[in-house]
Backbone as a ProteinNet text record, in pm:
[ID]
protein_1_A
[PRIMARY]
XXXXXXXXXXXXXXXXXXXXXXXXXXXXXXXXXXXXXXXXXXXXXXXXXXXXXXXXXXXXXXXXXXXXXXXXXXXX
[TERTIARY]
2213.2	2233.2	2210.6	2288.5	2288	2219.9	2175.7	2080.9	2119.3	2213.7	2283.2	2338.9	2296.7	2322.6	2188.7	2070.8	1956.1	1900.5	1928.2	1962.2	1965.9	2068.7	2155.1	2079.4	2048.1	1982.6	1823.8	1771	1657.2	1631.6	1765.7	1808.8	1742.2	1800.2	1836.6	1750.6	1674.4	1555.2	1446.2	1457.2	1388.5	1423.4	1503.5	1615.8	1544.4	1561.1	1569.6	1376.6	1284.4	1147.2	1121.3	1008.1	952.1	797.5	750	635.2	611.3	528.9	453.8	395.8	331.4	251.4	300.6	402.1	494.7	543.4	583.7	642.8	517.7	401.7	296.4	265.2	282.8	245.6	434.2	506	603.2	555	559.7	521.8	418.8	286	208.1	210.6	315.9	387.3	476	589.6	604.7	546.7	412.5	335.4	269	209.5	170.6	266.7	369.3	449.5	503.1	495	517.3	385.4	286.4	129.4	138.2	222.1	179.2	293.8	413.5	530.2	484.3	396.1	349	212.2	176	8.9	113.4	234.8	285.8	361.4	387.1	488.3	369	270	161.4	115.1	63.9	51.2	131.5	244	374.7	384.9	362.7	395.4	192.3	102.5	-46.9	30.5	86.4	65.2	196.3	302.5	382.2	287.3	199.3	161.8	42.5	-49.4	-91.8	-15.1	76.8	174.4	217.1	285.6	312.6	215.6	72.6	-65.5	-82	-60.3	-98.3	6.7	156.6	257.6	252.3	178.6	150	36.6	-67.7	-192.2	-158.9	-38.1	-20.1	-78.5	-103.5	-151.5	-55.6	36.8	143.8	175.7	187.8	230.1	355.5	385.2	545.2	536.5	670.1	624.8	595.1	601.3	536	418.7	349.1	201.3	136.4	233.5	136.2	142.7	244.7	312.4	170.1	163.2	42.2	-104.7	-96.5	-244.2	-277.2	-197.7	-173	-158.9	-130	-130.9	-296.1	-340.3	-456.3	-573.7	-517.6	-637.2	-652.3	-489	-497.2	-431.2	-412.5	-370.5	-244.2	-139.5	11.6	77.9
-888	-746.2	-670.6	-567.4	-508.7	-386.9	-309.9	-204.9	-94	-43.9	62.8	-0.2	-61.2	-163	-117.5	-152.8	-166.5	-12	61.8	211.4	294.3	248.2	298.5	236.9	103.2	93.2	134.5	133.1	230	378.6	421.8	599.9	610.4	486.2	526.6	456.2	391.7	352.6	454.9	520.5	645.7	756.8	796.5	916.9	859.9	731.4	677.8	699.4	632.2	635.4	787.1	726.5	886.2	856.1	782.9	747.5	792.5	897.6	983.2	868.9	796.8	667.1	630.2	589.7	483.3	590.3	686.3	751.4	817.3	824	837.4	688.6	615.2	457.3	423.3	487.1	448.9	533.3	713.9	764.6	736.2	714.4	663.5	511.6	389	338.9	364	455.1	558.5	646	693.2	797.8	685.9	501.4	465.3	350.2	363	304.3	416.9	547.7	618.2	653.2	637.1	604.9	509.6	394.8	238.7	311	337.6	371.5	485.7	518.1	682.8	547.4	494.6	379.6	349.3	226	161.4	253.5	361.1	406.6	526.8	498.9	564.9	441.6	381.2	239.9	172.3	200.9	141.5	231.8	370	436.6	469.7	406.5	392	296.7	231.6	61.1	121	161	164.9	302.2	363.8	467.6	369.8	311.4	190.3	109.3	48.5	-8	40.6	162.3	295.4	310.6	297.4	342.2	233.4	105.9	-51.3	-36.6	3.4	-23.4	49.4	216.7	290.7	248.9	197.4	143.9	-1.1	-59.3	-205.7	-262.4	-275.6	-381.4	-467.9	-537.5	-570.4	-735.4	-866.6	-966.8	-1009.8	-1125.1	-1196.1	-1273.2	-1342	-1438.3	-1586.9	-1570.7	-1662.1	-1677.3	-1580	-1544.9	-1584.1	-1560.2	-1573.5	-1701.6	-1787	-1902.1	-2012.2	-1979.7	-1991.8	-1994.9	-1897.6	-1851.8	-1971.7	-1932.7	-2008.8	-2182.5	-2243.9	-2376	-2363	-2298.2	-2342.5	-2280.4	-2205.9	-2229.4	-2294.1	-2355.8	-2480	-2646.7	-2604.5	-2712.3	-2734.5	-2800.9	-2795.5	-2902.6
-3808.5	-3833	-3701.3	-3627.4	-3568.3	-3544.9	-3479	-3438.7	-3559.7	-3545.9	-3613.7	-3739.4	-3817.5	-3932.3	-3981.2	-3907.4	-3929	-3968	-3873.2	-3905.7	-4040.2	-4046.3	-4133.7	-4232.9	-4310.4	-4377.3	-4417.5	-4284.4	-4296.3	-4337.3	-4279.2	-4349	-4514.7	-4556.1	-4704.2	-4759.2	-4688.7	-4806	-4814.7	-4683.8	-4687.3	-4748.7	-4701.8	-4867.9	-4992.5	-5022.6	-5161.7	-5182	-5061.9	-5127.4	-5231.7	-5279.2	-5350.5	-5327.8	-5268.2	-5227.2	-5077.8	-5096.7	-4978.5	-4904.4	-4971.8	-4885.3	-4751.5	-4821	-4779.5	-4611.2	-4668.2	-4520.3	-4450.7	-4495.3	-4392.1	-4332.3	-4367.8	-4349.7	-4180.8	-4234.8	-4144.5	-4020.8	-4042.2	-3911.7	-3835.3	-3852	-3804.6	-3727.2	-3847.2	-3722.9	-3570.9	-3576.7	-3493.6	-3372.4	-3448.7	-3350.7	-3239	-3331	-3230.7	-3147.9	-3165.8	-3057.7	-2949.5	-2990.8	-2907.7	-2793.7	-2846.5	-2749.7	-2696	-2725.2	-2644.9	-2534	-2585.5	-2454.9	-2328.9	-2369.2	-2302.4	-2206.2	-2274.5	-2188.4	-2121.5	-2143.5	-2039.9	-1966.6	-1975.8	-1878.6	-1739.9	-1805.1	-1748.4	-1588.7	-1724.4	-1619.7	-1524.1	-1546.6	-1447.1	-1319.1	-1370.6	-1253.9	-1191.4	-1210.4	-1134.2	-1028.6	-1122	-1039.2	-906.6	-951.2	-846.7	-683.7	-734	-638.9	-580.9	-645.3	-580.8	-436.1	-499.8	-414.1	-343.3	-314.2	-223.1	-172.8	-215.3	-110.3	13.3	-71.2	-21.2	131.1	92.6	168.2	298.9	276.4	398.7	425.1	407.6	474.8	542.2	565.3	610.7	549.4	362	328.5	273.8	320.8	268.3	343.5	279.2	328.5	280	420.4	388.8	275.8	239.6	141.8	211.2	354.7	403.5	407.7	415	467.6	297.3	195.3	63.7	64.4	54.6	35	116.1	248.2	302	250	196.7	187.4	69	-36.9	-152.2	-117.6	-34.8	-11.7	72.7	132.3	203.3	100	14.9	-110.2	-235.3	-247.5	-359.1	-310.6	-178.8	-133.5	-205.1	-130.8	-175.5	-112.2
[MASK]
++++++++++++++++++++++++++++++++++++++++++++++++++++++++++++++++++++++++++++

């Protein structure tokens, strides 16, 4: 079943409920996927100004230099 299949069937089971429950029980699913999208999109852009901090301070290696580091600390 396709996105807009899925949709569309969801429309109408909702039209159809008569149980308040039930659609406080869905939005609240809703409200907190819209909090997890708002954490990760929070978090994505720390991490990228991080990285932007790292990149103007020269903290930044090749992938030689990791490739390196990484064999002389697990041996390779």
């Amino acid at each position: 079943m396709n996105v807009q299949a899925t949709k569309l069937e969801l429309m109408q089971l909702l039209l159809d409920t008569k149980e308040e429950s039930v659609l406080f029980q869905l939005k609240e699913v809703f409200e907190k996927e819209s909090l997890r999208e708002a954490r990760i999109r929070e978090e994505m852009e720390e991490s990228s100004k991080r990285a932007n901090r790292d990149i103007k301070a020269g903290r930044v290696h090749t992938p030689e230099e990791i490739e390196e580091r990484l064999e002389k600390r697990f041996g390779g």
